[in-house]
PDB file of N, CA, C and O in Angstrom:
ATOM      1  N   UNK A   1       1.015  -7.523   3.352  1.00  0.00           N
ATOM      2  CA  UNK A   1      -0.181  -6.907   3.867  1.00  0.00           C
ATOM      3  C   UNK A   1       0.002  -5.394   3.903  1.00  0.00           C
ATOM      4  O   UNK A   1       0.814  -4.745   4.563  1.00  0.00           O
ATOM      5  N   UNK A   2      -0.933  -4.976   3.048  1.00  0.00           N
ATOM      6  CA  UNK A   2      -1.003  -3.468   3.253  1.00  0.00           C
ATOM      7  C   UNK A   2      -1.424  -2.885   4.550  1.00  0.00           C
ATOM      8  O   UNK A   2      -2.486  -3.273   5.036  1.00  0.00           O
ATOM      9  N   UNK A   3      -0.480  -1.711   5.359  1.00  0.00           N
ATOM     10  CA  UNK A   3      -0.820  -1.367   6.720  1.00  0.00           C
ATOM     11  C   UNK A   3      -1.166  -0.196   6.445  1.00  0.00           C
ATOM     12  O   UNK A   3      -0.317   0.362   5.750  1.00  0.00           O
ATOM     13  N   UNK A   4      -2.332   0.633   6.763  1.00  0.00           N
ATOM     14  CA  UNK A   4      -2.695   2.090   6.854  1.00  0.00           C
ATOM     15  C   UNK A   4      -2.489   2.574   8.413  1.00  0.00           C
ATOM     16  O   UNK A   4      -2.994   2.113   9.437  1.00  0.00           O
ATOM     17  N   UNK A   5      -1.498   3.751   8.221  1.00  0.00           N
ATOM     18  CA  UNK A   5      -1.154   4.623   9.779  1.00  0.00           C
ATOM     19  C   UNK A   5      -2.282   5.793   9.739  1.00  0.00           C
ATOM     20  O   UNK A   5      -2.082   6.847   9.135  1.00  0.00           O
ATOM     21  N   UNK A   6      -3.611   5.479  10.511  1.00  0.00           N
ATOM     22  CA  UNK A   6      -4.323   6.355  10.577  1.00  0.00           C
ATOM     23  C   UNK A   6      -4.491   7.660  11.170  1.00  0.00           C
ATOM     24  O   UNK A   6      -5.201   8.650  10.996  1.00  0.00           O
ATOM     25  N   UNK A   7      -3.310   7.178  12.148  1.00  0.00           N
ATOM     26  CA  UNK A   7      -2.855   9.150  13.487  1.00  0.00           C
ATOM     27  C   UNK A   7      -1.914   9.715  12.120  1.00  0.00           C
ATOM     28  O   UNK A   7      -1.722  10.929  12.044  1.00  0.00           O
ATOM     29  N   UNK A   8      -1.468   9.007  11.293  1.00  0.00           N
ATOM     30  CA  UNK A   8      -0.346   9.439  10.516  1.00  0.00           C
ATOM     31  C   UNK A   8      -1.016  10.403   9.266  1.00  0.00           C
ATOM     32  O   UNK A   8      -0.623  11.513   8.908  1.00  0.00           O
ATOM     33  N   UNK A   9      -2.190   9.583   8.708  1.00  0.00           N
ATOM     34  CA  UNK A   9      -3.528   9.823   7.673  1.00  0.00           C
ATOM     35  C   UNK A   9      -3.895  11.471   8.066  1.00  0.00           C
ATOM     36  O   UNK A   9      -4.067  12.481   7.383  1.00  0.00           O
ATOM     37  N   UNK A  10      -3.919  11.180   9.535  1.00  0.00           N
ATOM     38  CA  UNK A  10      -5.009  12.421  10.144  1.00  0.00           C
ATOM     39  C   UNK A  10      -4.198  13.556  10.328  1.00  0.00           C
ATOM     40  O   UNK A  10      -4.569  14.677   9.981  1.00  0.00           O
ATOM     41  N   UNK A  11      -2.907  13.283  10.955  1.00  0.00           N
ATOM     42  CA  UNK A  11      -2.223  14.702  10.655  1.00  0.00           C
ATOM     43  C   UNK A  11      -1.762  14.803   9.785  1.00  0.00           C
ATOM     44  O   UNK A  11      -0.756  15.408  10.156  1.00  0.00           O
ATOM     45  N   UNK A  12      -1.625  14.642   8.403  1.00  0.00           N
ATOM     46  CA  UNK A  12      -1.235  15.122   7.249  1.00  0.00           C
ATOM     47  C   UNK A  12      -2.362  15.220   6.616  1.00  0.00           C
ATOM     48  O   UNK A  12      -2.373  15.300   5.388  1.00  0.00           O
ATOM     49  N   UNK A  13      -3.719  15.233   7.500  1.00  0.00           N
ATOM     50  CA  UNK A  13      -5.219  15.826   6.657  1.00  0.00           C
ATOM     51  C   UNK A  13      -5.140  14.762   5.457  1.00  0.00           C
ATOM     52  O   UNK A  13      -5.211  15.366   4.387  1.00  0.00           O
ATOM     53  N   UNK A  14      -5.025  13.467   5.298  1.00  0.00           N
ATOM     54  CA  UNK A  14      -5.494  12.639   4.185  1.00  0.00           C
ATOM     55  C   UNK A  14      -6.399  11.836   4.796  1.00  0.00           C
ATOM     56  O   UNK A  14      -6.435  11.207   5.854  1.00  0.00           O
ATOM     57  N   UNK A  15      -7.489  12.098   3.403  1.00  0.00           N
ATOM     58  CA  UNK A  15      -8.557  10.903   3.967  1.00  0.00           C
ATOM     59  C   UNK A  15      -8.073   9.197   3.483  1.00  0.00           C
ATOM     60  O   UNK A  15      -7.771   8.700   2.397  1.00  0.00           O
ATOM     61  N   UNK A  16      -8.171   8.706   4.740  1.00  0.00           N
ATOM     62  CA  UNK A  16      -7.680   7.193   5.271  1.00  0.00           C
ATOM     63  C   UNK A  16      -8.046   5.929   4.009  1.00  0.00           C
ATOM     64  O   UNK A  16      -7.373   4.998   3.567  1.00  0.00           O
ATOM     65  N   UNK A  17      -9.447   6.431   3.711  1.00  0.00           N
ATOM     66  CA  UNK A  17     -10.200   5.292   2.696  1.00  0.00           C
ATOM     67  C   UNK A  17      -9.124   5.410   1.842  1.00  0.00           C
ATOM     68  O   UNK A  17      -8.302   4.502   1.717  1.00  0.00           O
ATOM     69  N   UNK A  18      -9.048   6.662   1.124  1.00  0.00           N
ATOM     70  CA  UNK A  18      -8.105   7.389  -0.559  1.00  0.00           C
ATOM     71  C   UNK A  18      -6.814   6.570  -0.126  1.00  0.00           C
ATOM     72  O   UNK A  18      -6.398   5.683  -0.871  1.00  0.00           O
ATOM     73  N   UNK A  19      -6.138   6.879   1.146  1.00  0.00           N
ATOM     74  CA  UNK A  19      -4.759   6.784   1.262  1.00  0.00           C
ATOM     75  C   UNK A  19      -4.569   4.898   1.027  1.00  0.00           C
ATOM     76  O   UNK A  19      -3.635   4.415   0.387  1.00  0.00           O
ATOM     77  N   UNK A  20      -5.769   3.993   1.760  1.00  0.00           N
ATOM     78  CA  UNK A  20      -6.290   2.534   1.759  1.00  0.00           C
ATOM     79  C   UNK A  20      -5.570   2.351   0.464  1.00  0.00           C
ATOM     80  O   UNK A  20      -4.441   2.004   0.118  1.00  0.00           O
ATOM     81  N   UNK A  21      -7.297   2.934  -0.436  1.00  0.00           N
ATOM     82  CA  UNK A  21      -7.638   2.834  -1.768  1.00  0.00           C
ATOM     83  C   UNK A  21      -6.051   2.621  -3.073  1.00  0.00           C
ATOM     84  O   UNK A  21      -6.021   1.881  -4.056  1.00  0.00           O
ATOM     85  N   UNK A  22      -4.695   3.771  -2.451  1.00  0.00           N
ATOM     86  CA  UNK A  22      -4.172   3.982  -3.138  1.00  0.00           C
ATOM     87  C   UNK A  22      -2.806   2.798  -2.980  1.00  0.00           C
ATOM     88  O   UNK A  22      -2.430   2.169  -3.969  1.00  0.00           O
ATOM     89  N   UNK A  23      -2.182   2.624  -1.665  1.00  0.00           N
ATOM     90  CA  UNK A  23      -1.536   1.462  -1.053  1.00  0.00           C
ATOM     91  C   UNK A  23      -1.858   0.215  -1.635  1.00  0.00           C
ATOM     92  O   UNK A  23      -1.093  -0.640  -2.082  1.00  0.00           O
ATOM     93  N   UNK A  24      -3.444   0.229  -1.553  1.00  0.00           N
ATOM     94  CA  UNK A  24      -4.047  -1.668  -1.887  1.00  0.00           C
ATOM     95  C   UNK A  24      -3.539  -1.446  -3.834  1.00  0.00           C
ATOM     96  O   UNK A  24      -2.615  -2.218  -4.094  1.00  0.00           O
ATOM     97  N   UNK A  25      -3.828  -0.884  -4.646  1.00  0.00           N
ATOM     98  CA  UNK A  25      -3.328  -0.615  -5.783  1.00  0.00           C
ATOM     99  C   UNK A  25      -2.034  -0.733  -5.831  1.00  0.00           C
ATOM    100  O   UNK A  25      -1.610  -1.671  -6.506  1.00  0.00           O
ATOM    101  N   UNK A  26      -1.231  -0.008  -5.277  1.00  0.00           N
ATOM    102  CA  UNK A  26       0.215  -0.135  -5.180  1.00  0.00           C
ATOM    103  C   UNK A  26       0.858  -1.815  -5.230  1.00  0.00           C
ATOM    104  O   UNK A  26       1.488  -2.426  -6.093  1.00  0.00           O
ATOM    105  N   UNK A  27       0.569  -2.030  -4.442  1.00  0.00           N
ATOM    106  CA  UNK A  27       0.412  -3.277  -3.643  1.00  0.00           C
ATOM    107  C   UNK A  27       0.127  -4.307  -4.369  1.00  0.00           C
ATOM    108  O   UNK A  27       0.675  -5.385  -4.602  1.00  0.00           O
ATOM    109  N   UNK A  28      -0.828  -3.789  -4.688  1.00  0.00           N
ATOM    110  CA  UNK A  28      -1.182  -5.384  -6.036  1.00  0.00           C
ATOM    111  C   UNK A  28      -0.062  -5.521  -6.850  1.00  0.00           C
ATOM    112  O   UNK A  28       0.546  -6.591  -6.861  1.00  0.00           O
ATOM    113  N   UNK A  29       0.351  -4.420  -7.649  1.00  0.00           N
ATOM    114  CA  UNK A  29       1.365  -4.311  -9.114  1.00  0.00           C
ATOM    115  C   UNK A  29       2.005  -4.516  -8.552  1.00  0.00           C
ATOM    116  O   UNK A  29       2.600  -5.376  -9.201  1.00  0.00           O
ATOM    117  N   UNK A  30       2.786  -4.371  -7.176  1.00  0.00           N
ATOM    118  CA  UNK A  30       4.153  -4.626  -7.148  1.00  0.00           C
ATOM    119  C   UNK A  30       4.172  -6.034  -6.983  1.00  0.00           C
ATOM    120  O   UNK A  30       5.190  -6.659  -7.281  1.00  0.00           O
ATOM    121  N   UNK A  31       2.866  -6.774  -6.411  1.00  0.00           N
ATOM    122  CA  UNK A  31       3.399  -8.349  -6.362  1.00  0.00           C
ATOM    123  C   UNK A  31       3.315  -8.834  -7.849  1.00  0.00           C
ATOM    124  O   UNK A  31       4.176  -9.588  -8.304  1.00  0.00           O
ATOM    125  N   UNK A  32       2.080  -8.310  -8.722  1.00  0.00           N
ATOM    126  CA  UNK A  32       2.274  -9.144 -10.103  1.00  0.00           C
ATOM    127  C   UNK A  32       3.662  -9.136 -10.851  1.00  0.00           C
ATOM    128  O   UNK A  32       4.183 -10.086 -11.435  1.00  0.00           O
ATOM    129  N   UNK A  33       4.322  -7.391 -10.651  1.00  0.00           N
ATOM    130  CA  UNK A  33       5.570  -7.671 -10.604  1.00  0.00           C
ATOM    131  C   UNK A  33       6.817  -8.461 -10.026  1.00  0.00           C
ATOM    132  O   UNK A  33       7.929  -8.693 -10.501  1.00  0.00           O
ATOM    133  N   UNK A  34       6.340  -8.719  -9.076  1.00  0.00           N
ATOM    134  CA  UNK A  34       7.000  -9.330  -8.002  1.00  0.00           C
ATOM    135  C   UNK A  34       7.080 -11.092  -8.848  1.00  0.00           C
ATOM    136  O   UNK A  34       8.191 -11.618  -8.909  1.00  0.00           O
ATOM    137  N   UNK A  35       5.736 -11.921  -9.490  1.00  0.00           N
ATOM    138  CA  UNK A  35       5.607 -12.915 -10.238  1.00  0.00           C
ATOM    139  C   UNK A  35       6.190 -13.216 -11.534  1.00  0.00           C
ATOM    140  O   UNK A  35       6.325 -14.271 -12.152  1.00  0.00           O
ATOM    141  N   UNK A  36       6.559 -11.771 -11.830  1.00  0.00           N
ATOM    142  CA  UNK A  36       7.385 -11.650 -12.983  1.00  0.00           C
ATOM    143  C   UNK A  36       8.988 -11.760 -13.022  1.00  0.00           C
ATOM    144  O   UNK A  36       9.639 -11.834 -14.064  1.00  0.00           O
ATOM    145  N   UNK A  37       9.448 -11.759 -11.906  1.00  0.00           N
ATOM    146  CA  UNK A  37      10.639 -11.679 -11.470  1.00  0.00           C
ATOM    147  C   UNK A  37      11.421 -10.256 -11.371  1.00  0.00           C
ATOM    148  O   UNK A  37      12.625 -10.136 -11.143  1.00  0.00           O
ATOM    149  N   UNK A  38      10.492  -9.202 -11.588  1.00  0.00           N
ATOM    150  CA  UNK A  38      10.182  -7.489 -11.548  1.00  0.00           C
ATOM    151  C   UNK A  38      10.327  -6.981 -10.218  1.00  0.00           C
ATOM    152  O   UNK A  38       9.643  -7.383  -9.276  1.00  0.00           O
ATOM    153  N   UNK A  39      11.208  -6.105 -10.134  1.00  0.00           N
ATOM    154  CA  UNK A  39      11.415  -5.619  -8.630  1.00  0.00           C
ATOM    155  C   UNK A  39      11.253  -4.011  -9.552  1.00  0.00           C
ATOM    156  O   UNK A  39      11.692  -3.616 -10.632  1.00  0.00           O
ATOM    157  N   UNK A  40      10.269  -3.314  -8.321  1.00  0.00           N
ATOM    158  CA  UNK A  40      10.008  -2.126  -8.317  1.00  0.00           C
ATOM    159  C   UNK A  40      11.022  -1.300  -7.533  1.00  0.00           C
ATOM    160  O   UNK A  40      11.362  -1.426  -6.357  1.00  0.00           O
ATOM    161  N   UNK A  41      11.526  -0.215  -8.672  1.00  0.00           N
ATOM    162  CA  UNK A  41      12.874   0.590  -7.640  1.00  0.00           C
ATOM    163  C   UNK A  41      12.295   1.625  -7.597  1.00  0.00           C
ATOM    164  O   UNK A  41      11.408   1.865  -8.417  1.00  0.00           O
ATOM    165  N   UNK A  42      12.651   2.521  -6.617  1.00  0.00           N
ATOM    166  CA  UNK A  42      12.832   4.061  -6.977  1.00  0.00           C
ATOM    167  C   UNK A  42      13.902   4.622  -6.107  1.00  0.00           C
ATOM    168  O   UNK A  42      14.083   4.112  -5.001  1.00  0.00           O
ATOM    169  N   UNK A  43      14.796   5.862  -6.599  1.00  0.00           N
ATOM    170  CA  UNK A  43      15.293   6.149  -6.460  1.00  0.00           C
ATOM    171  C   UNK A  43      15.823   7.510  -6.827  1.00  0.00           C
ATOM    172  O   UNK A  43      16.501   7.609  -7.850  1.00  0.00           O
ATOM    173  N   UNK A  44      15.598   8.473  -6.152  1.00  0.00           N
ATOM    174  CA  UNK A  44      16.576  10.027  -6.937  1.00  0.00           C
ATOM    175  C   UNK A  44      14.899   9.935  -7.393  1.00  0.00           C
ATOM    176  O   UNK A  44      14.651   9.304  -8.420  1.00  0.00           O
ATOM    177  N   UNK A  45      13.966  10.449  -6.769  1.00  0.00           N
ATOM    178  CA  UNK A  45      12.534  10.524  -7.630  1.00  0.00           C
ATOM    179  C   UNK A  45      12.022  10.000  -8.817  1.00  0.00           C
ATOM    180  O   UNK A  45      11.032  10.405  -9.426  1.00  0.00           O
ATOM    181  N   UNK A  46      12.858   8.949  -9.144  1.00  0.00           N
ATOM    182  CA  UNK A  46      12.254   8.491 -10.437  1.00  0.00           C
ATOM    183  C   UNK A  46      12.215   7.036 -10.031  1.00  0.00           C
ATOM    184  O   UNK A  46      12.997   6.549  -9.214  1.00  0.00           O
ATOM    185  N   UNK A  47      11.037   6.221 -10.796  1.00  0.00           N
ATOM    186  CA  UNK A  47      11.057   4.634 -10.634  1.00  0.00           C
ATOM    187  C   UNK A  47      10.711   4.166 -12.057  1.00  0.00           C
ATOM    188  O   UNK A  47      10.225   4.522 -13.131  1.00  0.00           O
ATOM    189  N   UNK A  48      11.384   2.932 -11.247  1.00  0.00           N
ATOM    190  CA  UNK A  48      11.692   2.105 -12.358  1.00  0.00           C
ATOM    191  C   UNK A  48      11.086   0.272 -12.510  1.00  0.00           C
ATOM    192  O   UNK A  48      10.784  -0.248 -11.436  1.00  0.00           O
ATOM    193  N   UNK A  49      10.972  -0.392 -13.480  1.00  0.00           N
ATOM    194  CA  UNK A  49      10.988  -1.872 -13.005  1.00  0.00           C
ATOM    195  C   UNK A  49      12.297  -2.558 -13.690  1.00  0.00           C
ATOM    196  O   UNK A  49      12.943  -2.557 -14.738  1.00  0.00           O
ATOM    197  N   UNK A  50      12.257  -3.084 -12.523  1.00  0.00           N
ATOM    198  CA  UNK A  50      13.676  -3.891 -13.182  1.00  0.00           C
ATOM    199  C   UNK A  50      14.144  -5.049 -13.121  1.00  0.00           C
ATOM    200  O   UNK A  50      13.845  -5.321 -11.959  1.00  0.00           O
ATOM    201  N   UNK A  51      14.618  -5.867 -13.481  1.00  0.00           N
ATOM    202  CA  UNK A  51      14.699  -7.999 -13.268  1.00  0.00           C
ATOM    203  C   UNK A  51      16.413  -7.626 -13.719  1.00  0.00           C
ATOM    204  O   UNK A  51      17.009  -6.815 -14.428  1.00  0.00           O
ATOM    205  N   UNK A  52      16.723  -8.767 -12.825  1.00  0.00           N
ATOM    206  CA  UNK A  52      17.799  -9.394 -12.771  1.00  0.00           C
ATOM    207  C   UNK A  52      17.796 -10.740 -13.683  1.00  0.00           C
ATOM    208  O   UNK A  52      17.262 -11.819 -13.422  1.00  0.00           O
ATOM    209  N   UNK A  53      18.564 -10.355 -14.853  1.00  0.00           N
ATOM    210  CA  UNK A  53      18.832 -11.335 -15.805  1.00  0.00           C
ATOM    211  C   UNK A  53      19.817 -12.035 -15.931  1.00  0.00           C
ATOM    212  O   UNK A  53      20.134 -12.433 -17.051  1.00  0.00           O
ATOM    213  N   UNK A  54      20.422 -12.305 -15.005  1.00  0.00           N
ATOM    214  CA  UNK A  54      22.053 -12.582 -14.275  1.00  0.00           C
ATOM    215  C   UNK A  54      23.101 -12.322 -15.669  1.00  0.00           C
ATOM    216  O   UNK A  54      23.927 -13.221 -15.825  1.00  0.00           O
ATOM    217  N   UNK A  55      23.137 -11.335 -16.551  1.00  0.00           N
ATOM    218  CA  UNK A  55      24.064 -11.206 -17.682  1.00  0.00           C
ATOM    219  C   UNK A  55      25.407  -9.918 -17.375  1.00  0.00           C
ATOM    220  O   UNK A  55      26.511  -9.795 -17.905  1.00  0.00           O
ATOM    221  N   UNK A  56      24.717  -9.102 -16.297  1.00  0.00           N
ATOM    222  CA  UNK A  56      25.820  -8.207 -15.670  1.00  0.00           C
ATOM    223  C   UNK A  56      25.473  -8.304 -13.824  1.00  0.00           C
ATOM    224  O   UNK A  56      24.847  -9.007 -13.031  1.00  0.00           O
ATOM    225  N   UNK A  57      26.282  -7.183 -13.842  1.00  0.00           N
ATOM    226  CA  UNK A  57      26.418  -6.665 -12.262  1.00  0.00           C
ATOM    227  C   UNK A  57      25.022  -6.297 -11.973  1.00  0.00           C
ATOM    228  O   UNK A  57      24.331  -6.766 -11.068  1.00  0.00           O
ATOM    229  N   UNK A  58      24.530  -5.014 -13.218  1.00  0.00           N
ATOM    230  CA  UNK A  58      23.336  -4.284 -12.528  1.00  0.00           C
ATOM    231  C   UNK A  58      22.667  -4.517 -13.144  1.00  0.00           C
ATOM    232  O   UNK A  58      23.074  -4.786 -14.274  1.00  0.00           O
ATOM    233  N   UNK A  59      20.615  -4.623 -12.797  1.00  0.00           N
ATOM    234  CA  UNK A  59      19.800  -5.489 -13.034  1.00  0.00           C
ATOM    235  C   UNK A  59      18.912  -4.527 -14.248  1.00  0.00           C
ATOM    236  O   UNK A  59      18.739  -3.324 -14.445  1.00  0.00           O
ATOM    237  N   UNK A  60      18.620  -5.398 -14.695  1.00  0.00           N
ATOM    238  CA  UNK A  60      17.986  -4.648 -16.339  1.00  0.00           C
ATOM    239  C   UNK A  60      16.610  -3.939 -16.096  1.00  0.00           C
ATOM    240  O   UNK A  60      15.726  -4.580 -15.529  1.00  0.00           O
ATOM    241  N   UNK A  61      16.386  -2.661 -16.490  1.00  0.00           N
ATOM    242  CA  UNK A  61      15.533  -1.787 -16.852  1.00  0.00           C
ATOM    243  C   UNK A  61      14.891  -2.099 -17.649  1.00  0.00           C
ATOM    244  O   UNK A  61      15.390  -1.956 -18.765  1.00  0.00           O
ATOM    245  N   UNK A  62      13.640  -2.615 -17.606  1.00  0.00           N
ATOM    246  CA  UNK A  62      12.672  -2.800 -18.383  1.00  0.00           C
ATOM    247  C   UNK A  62      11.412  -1.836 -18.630  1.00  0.00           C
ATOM    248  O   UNK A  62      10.515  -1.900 -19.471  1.00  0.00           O
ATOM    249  N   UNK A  63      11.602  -1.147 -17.852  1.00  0.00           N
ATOM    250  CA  UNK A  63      10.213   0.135 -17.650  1.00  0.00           C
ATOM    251  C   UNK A  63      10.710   1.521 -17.225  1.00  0.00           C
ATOM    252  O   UNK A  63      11.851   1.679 -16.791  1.00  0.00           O
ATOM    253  N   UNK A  64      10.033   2.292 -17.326  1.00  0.00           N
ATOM    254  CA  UNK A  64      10.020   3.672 -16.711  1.00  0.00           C
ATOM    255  C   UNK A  64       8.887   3.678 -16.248  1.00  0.00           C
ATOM    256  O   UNK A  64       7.926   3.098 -16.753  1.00  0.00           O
ATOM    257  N   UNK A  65       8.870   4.716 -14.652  1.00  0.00           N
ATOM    258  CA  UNK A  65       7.440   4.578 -14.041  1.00  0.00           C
ATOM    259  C   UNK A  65       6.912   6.470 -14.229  1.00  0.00           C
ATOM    260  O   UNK A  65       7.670   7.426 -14.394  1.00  0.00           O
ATOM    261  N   UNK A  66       6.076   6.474 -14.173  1.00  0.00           N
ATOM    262  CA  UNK A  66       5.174   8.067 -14.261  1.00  0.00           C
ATOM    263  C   UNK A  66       4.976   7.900 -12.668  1.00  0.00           C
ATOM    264  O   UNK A  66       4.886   6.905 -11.948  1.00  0.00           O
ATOM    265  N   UNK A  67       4.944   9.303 -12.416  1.00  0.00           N
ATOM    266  CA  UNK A  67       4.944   9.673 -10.771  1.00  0.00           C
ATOM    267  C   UNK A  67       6.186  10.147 -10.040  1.00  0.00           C
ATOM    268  O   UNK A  67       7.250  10.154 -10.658  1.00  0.00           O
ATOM    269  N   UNK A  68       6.132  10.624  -8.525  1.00  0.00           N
ATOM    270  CA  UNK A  68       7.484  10.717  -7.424  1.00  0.00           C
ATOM    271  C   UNK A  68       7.805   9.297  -7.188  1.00  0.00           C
ATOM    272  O   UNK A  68       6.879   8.488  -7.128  1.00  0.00           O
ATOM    273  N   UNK A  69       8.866   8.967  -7.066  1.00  0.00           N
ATOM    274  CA  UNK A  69       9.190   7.924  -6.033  1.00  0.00           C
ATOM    275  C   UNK A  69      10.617   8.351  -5.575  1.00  0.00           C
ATOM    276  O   UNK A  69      11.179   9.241  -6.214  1.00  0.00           O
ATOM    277  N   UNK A  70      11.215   7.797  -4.553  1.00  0.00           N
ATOM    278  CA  UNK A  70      11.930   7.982  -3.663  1.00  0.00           C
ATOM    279  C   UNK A  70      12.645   6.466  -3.079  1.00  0.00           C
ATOM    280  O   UNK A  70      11.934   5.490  -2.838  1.00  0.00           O
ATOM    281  N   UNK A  71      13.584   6.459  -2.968  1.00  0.00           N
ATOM    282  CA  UNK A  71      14.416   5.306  -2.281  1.00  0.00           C
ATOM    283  C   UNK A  71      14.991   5.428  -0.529  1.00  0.00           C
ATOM    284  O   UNK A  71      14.677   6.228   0.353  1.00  0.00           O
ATOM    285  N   UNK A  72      15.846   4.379  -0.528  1.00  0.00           N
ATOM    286  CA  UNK A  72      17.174   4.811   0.643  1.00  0.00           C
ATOM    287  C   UNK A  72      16.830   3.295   1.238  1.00  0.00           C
ATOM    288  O   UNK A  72      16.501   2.263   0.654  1.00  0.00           O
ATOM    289  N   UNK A  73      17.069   3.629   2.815  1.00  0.00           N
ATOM    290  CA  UNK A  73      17.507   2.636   2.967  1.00  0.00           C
ATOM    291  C   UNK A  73      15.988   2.243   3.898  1.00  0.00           C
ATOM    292  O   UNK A  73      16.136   1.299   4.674  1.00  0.00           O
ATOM    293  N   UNK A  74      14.692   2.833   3.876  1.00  0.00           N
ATOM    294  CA  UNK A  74      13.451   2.663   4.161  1.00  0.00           C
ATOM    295  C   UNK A  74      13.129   2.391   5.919  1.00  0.00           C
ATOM    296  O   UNK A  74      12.299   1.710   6.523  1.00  0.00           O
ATOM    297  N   UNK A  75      14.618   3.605   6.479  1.00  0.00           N
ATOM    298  CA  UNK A  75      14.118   3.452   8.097  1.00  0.00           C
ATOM    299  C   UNK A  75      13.351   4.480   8.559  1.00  0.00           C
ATOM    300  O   UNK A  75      13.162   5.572   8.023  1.00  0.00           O
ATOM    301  N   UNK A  76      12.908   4.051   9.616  1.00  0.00           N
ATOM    302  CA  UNK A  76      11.178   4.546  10.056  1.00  0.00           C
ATOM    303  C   UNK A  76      11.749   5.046  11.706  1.00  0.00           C
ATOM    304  O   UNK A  76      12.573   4.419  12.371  1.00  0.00           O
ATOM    305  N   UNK A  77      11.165   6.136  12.054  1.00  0.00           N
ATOM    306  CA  UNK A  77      11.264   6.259  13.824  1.00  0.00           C
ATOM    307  C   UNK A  77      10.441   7.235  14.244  1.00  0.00           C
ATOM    308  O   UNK A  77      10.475   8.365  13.757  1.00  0.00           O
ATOM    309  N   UNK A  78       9.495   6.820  15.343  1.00  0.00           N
ATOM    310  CA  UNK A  78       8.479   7.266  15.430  1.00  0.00           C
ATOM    311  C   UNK A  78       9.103   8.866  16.288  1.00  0.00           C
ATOM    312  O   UNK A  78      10.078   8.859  17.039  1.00  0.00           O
ATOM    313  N   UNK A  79       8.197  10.260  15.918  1.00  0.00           N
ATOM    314  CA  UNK A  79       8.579  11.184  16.664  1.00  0.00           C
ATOM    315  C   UNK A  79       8.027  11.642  17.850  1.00  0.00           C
ATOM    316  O   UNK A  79       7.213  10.924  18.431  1.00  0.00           O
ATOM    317  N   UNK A  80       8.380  12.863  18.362  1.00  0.00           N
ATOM    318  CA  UNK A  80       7.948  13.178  19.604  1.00  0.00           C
ATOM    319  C   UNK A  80       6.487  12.958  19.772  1.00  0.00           C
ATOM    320  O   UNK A  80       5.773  13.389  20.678  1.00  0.00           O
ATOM    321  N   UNK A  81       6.279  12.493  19.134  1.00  0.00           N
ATOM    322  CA  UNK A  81       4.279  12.840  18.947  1.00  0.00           C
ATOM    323  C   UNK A  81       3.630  11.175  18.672  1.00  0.00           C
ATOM    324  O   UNK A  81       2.535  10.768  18.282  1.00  0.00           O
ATOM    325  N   UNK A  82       4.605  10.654  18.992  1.00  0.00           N
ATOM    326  CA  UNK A  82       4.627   9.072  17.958  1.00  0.00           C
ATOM    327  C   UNK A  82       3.860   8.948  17.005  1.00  0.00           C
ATOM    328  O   UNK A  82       3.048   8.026  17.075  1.00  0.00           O
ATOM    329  N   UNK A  83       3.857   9.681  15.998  1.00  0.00           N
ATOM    330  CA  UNK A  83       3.894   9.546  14.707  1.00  0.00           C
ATOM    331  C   UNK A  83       5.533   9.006  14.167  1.00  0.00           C
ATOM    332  O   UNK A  83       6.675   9.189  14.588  1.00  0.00           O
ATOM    333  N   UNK A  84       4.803   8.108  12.785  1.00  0.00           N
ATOM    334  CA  UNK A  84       5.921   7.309  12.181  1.00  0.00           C
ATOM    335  C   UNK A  84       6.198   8.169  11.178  1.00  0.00           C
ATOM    336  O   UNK A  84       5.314   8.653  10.471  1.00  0.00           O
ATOM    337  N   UNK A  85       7.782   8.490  11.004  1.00  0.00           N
ATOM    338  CA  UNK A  85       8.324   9.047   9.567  1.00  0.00           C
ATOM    339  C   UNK A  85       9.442   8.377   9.139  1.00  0.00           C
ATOM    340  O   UNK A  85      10.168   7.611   9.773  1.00  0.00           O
ATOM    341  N   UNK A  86       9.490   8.642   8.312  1.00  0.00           N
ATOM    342  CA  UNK A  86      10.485   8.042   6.981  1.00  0.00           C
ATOM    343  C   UNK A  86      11.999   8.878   7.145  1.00  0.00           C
ATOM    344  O   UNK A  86      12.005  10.026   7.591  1.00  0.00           O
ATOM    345  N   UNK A  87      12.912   8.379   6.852  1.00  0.00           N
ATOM    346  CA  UNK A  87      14.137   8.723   6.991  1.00  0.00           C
ATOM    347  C   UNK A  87      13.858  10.161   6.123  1.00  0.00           C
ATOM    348  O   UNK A  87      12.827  10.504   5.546  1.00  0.00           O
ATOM    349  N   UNK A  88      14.944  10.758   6.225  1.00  0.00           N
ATOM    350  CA  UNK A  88      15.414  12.098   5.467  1.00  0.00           C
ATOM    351  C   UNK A  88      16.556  12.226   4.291  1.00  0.00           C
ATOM    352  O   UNK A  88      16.814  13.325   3.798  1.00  0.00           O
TER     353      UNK A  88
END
């Protein structure tokens, strides 16, 4: 389930629908990927798709993605303001 943080939307001045609009998209591809046996990485700003073909250690690159993306280890803590952010 896609979750939109709307105090989060509002102080970084994004409109909420766009930010919706762009998540629910996201969201879709990664499960059709997800049916494919396709796990969406990113990491070091670049993403990737990639399946585990059990033939090595590390899982096969099948795609290059266009855009930022970003990895780690995806922890969240809300700040003085309780707004939610993303690790550093």
């Amino acid at each position: 389930m896609t979750t939109i943080y709307e105090n989060e939307c509002k102080a970084a001045d994004l409109d909420t629908k766009e930010v919706k609009r762009i998540a629910a998209g996201i969201s879709r591809y990664a499960k059709q990927a997800q049916k494919l046996g396709l796990e969406v990485f990113g990491g070091s700003g670049t993403g990737t798709l990639r399946i585990n073909d059990n033939l090595a250690q590390c899982q096969l690159i099948v795609a290059d993605l266009d855009g930022k993306f970003d990895g780690g280890d995806g922890a969240t803590n809300e700040d003085e303001s309780g707004l939610l952010r993303g690790e550093m």
